[in-house]
C-alpha positions in Angstrom: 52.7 1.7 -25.7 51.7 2.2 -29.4 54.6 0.6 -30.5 53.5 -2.7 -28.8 52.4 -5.7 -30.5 49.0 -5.9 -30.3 47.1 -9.3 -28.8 43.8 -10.4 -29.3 41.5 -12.6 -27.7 39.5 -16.0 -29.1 36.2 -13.9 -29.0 37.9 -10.9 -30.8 38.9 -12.6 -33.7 35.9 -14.6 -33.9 33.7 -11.7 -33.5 35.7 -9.9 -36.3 35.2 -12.7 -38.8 31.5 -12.8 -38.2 31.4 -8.6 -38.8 33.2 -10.0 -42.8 31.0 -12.6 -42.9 27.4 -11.0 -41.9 28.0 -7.8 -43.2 28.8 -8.1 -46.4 32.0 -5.8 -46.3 35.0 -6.5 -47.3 38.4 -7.6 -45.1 40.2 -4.1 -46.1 37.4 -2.1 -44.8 36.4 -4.2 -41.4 40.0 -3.8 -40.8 40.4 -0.9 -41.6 37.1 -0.1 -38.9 39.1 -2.2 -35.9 42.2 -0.6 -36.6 43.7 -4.0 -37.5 46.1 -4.9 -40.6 44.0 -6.4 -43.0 46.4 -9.3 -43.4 45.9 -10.2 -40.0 41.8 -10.4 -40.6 42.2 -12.2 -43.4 44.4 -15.3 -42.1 41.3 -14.9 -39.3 38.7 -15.2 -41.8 41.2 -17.6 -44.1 41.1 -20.4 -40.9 37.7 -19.9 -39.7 36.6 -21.0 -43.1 39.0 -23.8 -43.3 38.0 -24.9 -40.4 34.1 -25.2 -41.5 32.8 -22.6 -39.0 31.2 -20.2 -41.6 29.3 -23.4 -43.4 25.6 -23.5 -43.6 22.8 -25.5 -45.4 21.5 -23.8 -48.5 18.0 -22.4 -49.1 15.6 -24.6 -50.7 13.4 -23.2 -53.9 10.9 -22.0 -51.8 13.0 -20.6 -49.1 14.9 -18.3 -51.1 11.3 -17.4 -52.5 10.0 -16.7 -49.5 13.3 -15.0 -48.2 13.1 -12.4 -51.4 9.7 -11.3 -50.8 10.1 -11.2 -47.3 13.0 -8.7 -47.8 11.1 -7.0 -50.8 8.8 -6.0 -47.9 11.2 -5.3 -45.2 12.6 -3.2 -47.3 9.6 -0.7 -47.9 8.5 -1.1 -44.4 12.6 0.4 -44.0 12.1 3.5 -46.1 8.3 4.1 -45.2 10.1 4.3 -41.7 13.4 6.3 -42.3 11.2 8.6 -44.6 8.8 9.2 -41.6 12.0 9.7 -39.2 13.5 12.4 -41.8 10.6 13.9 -42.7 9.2 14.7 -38.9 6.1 17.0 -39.4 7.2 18.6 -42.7 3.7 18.1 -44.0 2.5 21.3 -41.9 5.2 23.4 -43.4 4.9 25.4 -47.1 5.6 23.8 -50.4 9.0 25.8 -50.5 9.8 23.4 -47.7 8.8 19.9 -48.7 10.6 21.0 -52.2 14.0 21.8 -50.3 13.7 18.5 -48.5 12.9 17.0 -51.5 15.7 18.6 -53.5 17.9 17.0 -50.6 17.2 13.6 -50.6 16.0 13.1 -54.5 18.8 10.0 -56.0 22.0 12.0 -57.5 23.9 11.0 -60.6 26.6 9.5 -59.8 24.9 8.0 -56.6 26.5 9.4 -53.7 27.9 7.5 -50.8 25.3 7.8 -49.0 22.6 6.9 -51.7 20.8 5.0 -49.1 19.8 8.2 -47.6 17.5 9.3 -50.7 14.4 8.6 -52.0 12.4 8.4 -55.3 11.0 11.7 -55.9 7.7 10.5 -57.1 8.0 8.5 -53.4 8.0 12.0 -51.4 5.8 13.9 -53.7 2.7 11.3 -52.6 3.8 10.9 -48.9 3.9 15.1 -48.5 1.1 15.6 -51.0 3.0 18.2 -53.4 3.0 17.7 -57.2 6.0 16.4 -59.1 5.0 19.2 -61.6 5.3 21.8 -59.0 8.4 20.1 -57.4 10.1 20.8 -60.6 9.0 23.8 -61.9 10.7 25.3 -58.2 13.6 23.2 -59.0 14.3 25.1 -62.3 13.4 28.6 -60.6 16.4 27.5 -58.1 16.8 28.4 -54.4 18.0 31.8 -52.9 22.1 31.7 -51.8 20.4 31.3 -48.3 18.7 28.5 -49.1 21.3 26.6 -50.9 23.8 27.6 -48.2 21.7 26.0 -45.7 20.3 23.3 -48.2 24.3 22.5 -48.3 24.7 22.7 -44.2 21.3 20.6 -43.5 22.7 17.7 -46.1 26.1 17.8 -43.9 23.9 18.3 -40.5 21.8 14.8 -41.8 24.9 12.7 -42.7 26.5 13.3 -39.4 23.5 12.5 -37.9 22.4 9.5 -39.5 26.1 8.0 -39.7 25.8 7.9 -35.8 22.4 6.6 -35.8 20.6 10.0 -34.2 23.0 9.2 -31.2 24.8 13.0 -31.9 22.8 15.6 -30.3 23.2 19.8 -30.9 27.1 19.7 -29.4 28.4 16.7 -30.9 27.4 17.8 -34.4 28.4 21.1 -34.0 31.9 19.9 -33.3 31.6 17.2 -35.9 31.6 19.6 -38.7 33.5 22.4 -37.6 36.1 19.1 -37.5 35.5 19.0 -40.9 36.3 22.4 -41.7 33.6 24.5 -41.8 33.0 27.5 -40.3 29.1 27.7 -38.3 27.5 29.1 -36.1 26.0 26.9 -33.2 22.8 28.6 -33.3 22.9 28.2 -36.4 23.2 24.0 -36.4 20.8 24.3 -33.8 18.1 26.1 -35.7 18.4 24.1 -39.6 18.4 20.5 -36.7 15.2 22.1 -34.9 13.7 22.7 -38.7 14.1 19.1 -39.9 12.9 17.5 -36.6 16.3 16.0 -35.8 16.6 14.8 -32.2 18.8 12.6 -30.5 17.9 9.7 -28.8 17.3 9.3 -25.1 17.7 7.7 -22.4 14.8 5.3 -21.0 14.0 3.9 -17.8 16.9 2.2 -15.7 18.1 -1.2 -15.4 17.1 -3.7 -12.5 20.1 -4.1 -9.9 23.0 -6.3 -11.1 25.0 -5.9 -8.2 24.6 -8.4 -5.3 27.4 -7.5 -2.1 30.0 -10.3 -0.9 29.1 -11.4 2.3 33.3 -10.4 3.5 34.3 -7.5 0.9 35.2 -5.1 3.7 39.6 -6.6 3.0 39.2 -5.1 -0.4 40.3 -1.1 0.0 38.6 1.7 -2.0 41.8 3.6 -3.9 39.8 6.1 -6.1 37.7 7.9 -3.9 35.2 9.0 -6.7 37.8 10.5 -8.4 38.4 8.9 -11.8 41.2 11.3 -13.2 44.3 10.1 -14.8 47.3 11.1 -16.4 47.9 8.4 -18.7 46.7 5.1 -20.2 47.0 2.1 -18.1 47.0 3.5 -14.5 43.1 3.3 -13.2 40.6 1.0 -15.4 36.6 0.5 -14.3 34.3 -1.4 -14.8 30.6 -2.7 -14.2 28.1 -4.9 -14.9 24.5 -4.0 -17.1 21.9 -6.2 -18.6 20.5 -6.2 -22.0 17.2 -8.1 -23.4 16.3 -10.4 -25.8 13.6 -12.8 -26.9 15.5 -15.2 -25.4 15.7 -13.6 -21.9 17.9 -11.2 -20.3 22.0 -11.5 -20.8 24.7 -9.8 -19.2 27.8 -7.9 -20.2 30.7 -6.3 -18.0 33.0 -3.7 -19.3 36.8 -2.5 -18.7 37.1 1.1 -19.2 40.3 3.1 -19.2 39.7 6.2 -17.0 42.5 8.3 -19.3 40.7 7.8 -23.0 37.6 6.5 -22.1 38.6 3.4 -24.1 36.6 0.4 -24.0 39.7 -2.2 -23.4 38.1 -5.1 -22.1 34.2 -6.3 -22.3 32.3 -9.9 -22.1 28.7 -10.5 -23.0 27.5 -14.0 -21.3 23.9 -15.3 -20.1 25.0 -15.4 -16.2 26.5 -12.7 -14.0 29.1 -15.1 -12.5 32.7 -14.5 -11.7 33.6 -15.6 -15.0 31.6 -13.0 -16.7 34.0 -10.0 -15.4 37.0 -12.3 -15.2 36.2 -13.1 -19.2 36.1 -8.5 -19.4 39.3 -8.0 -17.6 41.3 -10.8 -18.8 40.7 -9.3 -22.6 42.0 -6.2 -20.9 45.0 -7.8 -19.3 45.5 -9.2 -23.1 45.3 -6.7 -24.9 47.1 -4.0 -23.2 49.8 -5.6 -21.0 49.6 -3.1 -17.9 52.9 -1.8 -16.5 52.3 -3.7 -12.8 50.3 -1.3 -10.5 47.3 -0.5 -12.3 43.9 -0.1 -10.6 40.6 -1.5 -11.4 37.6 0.3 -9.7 34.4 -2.1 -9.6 31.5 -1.8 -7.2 31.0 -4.3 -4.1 29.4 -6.9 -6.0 30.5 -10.5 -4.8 31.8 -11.1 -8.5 34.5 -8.3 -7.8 35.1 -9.6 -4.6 35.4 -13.0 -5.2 38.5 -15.1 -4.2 38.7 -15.8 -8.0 38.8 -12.5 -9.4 41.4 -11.5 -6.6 43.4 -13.6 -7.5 43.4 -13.3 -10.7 44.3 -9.5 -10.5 47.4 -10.2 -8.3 48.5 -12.9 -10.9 48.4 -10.2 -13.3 49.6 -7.0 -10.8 46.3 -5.7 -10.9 45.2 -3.4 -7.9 41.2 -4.3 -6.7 39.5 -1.2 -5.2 36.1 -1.1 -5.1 33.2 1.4 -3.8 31.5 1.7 -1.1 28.6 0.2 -0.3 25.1 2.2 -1.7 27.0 4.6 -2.9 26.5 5.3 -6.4 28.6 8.1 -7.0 31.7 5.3 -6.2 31.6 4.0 -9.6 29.6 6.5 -11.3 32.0 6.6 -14.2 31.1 3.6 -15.0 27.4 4.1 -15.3 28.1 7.2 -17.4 29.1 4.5 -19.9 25.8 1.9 -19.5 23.7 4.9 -19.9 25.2 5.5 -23.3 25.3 2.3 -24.5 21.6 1.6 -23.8 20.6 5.1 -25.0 22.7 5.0 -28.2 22.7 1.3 -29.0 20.5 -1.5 -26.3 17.6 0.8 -27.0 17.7 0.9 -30.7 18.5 -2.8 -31.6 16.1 -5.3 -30.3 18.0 -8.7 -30.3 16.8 -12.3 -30.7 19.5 -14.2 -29.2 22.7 -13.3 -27.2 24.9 -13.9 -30.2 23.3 -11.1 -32.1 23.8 -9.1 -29.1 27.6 -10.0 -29.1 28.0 -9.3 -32.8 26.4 -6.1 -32.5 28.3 -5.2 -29.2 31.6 -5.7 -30.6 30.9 -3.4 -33.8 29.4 -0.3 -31.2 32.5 -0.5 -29.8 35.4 -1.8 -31.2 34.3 0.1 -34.5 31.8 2.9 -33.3 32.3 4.1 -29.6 36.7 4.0 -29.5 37.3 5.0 -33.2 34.0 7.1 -34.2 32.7 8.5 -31.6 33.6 11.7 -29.8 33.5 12.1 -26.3 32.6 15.7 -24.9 35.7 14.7 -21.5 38.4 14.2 -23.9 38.2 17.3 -26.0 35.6 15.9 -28.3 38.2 13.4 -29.8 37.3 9.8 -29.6 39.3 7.8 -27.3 41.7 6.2 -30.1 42.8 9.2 -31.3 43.0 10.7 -27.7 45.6 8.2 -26.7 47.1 8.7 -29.9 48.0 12.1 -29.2 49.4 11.4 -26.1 51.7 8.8 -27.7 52.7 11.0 -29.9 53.4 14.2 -27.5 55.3 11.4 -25.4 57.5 10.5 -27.8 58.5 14.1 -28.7 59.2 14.8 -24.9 61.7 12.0 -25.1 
């Protein structure tokens, strides 16, 4: 399988181009994100331009003018913000304290790669009401080898945490850095994460009902049995449907999920829950992974599942349907594991204007962030490329 030639769909490569284009980062490091040759982006990006669909009408004078300041002041209402978010309720804790945190995120020379992280000293002095006098005068007195050891842990502790957004809890940093190489104690993450008011994000309330039953689904057999375990890539995929809101009303998206890696393979994002929405999800699926015949795809018994449409389309492609019983939740609760992190570690944290902005940031949480970065407590707390990876690899050496 990792051999194959890899296909991509219209939306993928669109949706790639628009990550080059809007964020400012370069085609050897998106690509390198997607796990894509940057070649490959590049002809994308090359032809998108060609054909006129990056072009936009310029600013005006006072547009840009407006735009500056308007970013000028989005930009200290950012680091007022993130400064709040790091600092949590230092200002009841000793000088010695607001110094270390200081001492932390002060500017370094050479910046760091994560210089966006810091702050102007004379900036924290005010907002936790020290001196810069006495900020320094500890600095030249230096820390005890406990403090620096955990000023030195805390600094890793924060960069783990704010690369994944505070979506990384206790667990997930405290196997995040022992990845790294470092020897600690998980009492010990727990405690310095406790001190600097780091929590993860959580969940809120749940989602209205999606699912609305076919009228005649009772043909379509349930082959899972709520139990979502398997051996090796390709042989039961799942999927659902969730909503997501924007300014401009609610939109939809439907997900394919390998059962094996807990890979994100196929997903659509579309202002309707028709058959076409989950159709659009699977057939990316379908694309880009080329199924030996015989694999299963576990839905609920919404009629969108059920349809004569999507039925067909799965034995046009050797698909197996089996859906869930009725009510039961449990029947596709794998795939509501997967909504409830999404919402909590992305839906929740973004709000989104239009549904393009939601499919943009979509396809970055997961094509870059949940199947490459992120690491999944089922799978050994690897993320679900390098999970399938492994298996490649251990399948080829069995050979």
């Amino acid at each position: 399988m990792g051999s194959a030639r890899r296909k991509f769909t219209q939306e993928y490569k669109s949706e790639a181009v628009r990550l080059v284009l809007d964020s400012g980062r370069s085609v050897t490091e998106v690509a390198k994100s997607l796990g894509i040759h940057e070649t490959t982006l590049g002809n994308w990006v090359k032809k998108a331009k060609e054909n006129g669909e990056t072009e936009e009408r310029p600013l005006s004078v006072s547009e840009r003018a407006e735009l500056e300041e308007l970013r000028k002041k989005y930009a200290q209402a950012q680091m007022d913000i993130a400064f709040l978010k790091k600092s949590g309720e230092l200002l009841r804790e000793r000088a010695e304290v607001k110094f270390e945190f200081i001492s932390i995120h002060a500017p370094k020379k050479p910046v760091s790669a994560d210089g966006a992280n810091t702050f102007p000293v004379d900036y924290m002095c005010k907002k936790l009401d020290v001196s810069r006098q006495g900020y320094y005068a500890w600095k030249k007195r230096g820390p005890s080898r406990r403090e620096k050891d955990d000023a030195t842990l805390s600094t890793m502790i924060r960069a783990v945490f704010d690369r994944h957004e505070g979506r990384y809890g206790v667990r997930r940093i405290f196997h995040e850095i022992r990845r790294q190489g470092v020897a600690v104690a998980y009492k010990r993450v727990q405690r310095l994460m406790a001190t600097m008011g780091l929590v993860s994000v959580h969940p809120r309330p749940r989602r209205p009902v999606t699912t609305v039953q076919a009228a005649d689904s009772s043909s379509l057999p349930d082959l899972v049995g709520q139990d979502f375990a398997a051996s090796a890539p390709n042989q039961l995929w799942y999927g659902d449907i969730t909503y997501i809101r924007t300014w401009d009303g609610w939109v939809y998206m439907a997900s394919v999920i390998d059962a094996f890696s807990r890979k994100i393979v196929g997903w659509a994002v579309a202002d309707h829950i028709r058959t076409e929405l989950v159709l659009d999800a699977l057939r990316m699926a379908v694309t880009r992974r080329r199924p030996p015949g015989g694999v299963i795809f576990h839905a609920d018994r919404g009629g969108q599942y059920t349809s004569r449409e999507f039925v067909a389309f799965c034995r046009d492609n050797n698909v197996r349907n089996s859906v869930g019983r009725t009510g039961i939740c449990f029947d596709n609760a794998a795939a509501e594991s997967f909504w409830a992190t999404l919402k909590k570690e992305f839906v929740h944290l973004h709000p989104f204007d239009t549904i393009d902005r939601v499919r943009a940031g979509i396809f970055e949480y997961v094509e870059i962030y949940y199947n490459r970065q992120r690491l999944h407590s089922s799978i050994g707390y690897l993320t679900p490329v390098e999970f399938e990876e492994e298996f490649d690899g251990q399948t080829l050496r069995a050979a």
